[in-house]
C-alpha positions in Angstrom: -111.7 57.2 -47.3 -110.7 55.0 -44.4 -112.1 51.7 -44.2 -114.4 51.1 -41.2 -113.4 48.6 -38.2 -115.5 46.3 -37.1 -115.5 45.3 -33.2 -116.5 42.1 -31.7 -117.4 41.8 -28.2 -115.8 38.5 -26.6 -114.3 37.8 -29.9 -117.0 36.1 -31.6 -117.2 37.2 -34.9 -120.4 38.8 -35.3 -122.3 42.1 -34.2 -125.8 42.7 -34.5 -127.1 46.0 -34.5 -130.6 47.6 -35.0 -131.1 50.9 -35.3 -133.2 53.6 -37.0 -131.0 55.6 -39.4 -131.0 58.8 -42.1 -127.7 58.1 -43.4 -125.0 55.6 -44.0 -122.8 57.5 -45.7 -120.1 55.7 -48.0 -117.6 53.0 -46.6 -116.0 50.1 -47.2 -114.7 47.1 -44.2 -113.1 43.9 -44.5 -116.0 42.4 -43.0 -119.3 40.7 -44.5 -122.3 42.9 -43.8 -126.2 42.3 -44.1 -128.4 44.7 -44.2 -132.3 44.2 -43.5 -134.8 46.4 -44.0 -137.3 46.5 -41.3 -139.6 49.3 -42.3 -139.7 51.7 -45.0 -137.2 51.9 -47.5 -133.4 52.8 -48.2 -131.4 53.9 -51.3 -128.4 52.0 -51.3 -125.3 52.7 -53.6 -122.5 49.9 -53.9 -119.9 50.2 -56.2 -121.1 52.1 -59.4 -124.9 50.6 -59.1 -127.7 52.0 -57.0 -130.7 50.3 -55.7 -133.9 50.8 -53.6 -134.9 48.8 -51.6 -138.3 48.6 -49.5 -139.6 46.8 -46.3 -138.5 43.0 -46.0 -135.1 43.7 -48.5 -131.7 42.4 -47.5 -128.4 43.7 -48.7 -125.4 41.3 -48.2 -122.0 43.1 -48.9 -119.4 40.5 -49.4 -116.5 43.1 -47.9 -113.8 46.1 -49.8 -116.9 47.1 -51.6 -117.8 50.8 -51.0 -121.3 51.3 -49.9 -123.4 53.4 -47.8 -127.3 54.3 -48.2 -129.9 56.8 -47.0 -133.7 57.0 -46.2 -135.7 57.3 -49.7 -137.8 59.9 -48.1 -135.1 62.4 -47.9 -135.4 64.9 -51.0 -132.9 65.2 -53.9 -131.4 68.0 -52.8 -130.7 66.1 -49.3 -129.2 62.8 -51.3 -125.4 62.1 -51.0 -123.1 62.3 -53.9 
């Protein structure tokens, strides 16, 4: 797995981005990340744990963690491994 690369437009050192997604799937980055949960809920896997989290949750990775998530209204058959 390659680790993702974070850009920063006019080097300022953070990106915001909002956007409606299915899948994450696993990564890892150098970089902090938070993730908020606007509406509905995600399954999100870091490390060896997995959690769900519903509307209003927020995920802070601290960076070289591997994580990625997916909409909990997917089936089973449609989860990542």
């Amino acid at each position: 797995m390659l680790p993702e690369k974070i850009y920063y437009p006019h080097d300022f050192p953070l990106t915001i981005t909002i956007a409606e997604l299915n899948e994450v799937p696993l990564h890892y980055h150098l970089d902090v990340e938070l993730v908020v949960v606007l509406q509905g809920s995600i399954t999100l896997k870091s490390g060896s744990c997995t959690y769900t989290l519903p509307k209003g949750s927020i995920f802070a990775n601290n960076g070289r963690e591997v994580h990625g998530f997916w909409k909990t209204q997917l089936l089973p058959a449609q989860l990542p491994d």
